[in-house]
KEDO-261879 format. One record per residue (C-alpha): x, y, z; residue number from 1. Coordinates in pm, 1 decimal, padded with zeros to 6 digits. Last residue first. Layout:
(node (X,Y,Z),NUM)
...
***
This chain:
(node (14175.7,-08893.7,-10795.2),166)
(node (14399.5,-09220.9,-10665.5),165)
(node (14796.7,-09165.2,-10502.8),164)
(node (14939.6,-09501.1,-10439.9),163)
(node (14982.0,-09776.4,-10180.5),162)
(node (15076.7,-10105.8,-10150.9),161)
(node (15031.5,-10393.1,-09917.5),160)
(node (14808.3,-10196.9,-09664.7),159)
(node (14648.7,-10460.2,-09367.5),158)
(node (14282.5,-10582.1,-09318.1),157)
(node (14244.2,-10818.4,-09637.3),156)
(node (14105.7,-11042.4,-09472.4),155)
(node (14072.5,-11106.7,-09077.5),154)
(node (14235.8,-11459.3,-08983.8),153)
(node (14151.9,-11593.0,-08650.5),152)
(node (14303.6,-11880.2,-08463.7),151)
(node (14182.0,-11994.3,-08075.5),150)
(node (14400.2,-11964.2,-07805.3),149)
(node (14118.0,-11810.7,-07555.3),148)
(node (14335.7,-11471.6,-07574.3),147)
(node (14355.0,-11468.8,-07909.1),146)
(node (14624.7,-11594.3,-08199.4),145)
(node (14669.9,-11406.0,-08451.2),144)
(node (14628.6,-11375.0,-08852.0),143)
(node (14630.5,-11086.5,-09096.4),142)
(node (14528.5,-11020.8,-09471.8),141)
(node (14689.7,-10852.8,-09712.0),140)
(node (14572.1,-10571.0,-09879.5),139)
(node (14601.5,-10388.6,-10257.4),138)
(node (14636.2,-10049.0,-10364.1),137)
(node (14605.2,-09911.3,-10072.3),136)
(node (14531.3,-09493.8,-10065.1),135)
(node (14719.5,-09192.9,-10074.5),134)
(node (14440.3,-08930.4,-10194.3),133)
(node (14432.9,-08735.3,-10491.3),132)
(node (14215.6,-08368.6,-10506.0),131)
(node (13908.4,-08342.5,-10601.9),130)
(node (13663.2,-08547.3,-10422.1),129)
(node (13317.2,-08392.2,-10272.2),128)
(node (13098.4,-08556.0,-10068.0),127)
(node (12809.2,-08376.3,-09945.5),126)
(node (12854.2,-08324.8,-09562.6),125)
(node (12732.2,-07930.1,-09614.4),124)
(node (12636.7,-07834.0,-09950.1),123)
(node (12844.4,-07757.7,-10189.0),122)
(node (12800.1,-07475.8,-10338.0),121)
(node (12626.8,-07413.6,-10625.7),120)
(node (12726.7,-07410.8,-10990.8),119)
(node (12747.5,-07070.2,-11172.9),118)
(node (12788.4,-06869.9,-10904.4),117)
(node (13046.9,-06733.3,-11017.2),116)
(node (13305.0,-06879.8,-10851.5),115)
(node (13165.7,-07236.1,-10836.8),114)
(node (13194.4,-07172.7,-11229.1),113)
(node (13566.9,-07064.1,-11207.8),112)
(node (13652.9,-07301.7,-11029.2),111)
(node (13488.1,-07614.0,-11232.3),110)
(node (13647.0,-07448.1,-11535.9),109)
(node (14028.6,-07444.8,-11383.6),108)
(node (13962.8,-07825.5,-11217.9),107)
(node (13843.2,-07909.2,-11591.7),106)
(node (14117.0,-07790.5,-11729.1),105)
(node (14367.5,-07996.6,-11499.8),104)
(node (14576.4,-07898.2,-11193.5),103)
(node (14832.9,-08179.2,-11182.4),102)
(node (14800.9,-08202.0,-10732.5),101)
(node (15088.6,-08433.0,-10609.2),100)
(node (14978.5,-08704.0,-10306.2),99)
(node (15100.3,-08625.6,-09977.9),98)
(node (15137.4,-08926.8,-09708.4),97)
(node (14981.2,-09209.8,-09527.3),96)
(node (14891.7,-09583.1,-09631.0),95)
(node (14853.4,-09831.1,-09388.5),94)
(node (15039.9,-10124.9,-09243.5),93)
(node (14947.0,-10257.9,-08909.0),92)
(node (15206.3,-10481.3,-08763.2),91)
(node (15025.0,-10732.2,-08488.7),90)
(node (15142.6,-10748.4,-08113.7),89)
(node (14896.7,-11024.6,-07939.2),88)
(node (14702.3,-10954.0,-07651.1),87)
(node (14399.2,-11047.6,-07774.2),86)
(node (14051.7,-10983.5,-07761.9),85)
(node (13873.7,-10934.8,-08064.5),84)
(node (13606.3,-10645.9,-08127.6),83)
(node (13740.4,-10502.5,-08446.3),82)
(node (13895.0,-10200.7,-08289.3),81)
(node (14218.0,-10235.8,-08377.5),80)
(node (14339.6,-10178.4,-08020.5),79)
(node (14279.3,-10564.7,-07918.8),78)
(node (14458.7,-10658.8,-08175.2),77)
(node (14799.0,-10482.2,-07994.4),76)
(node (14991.9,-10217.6,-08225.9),75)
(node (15316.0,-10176.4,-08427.0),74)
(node (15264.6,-09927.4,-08625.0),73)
(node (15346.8,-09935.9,-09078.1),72)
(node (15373.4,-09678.0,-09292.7),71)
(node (15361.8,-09705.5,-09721.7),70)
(node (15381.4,-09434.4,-09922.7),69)
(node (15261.2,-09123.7,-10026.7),68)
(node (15512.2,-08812.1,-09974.6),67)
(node (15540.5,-08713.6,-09660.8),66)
(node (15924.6,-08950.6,-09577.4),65)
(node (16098.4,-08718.9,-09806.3),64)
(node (16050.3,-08398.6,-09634.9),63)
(node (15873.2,-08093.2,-09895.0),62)
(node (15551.3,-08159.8,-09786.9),61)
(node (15603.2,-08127.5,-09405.0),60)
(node (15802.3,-07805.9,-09460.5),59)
(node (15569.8,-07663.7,-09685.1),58)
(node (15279.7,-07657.9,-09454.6),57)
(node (14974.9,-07901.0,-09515.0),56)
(node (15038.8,-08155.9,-09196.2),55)
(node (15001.6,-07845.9,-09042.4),54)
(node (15299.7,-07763.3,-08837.9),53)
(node (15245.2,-07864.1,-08451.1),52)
(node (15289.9,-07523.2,-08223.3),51)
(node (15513.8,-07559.8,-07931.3),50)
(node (15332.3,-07373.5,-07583.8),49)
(node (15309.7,-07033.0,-07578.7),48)
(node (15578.2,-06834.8,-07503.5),47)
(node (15852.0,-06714.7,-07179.5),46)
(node (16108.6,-06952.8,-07327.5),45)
(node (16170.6,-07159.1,-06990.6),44)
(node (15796.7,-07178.0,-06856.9),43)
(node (15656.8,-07286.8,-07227.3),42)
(node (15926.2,-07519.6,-07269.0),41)
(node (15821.1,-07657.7,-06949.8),40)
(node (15452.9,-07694.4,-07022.7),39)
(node (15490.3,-07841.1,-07343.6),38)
(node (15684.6,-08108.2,-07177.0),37)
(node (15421.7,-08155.9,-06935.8),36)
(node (15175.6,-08162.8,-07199.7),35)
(node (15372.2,-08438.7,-07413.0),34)
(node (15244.7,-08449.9,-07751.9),33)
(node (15259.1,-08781.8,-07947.3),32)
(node (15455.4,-08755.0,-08256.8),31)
(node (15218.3,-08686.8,-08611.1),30)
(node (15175.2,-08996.7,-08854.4),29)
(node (14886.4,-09098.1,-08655.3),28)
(node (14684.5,-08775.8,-08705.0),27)
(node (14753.9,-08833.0,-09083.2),26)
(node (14642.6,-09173.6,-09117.3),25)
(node (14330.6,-09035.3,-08901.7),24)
(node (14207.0,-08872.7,-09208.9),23)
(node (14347.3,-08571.1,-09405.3),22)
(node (14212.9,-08658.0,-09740.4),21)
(node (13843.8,-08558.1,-09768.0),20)
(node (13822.5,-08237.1,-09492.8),19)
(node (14217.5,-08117.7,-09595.8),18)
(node (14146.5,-08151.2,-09970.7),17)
(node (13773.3,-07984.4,-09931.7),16)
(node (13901.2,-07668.5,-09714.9),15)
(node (14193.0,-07652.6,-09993.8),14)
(node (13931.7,-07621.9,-10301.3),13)
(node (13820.3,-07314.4,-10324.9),12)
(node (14158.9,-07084.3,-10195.0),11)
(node (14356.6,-07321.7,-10460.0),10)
(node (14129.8,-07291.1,-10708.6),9)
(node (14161.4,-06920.9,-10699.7),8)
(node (14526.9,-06953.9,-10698.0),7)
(node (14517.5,-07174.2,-11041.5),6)
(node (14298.9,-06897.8,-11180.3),5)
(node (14520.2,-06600.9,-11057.0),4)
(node (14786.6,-06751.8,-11213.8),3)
(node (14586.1,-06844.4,-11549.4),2)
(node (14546.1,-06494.2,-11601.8),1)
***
């Protein structure tokens, strides 16, 4: 009984995980795509082009380097986005990774009552959280140099530490 409970809540609450704690952290975690690549693999096998795995497959869970932790690209300031012009290579840290899901009573009774019909549904772009997230812990801020020479220091703008948070 409490197998087809626990898949149940899996089948309700996987659109929400993948909506609330696949972000861009994820995207970035995932090798560039080369088209032209993709286009000759697709002329010498005779298929359709390479297929990425979902960053939810049991492959990419089950590698070492998915499970929550710390990552870390080496990017110009100007592509953080914050408005700053600089040249300057900066080491963004962030957190990335999958986070173990303890399936607890009250996940098993909020199932079952969205089930039936109970509870409504959610409506659409109401924020739901129910599964853990790899998040920071803590920051640290970052200083550079911009393309006028003059000093800024942007707090608490990189990861220091990160860990999975319900």
């Amino acid at each position: 009984h409490s197998e087809g409970m626990l898949y149940l809540l899996h089948l309700l609450w996987l659109p929400f995980h993948v909506f609330l704690c696949l972000s861009w952290v994820d995207i970035l975690d995932r090798p560039a795509r080369d088209p032209a690549a993709d286009a000759d693999q697709m002329e010498a096998s005779g298929s359709g082009p390479p297929v990425d795995p979902s960053p939810l497959s049991r492959s990419r869970r089950s590698t070492p380097d998915s499970s929550c932790g710390l990552r870390s690209i080496l990017l110009q300031v100007r592509d953080l986005g914050l408005g700053y012009d600089s040249d300057e290579a900066v080491l963004f840290k962030y957190c990335g990774g999958a986070c173990p899901r303890i399936t607890s009573n009250h996940d098993l009774t909020l199932a079952n009552l969205l089930h039936s019909g109970v509870l409504p549904q959610l409506a659409p772009g109401e924020p739901w959280h129910h599964t853990p997230c790899c998040r920071p812990t803590h920051h640290e801020d970052m200083a550079f140099l911009d393309n006028s020479h003059r000093w800024h220091k942007v707090e608490k703008l990189s990861a220091a530490g990160c860990t999975c948070v319900d």
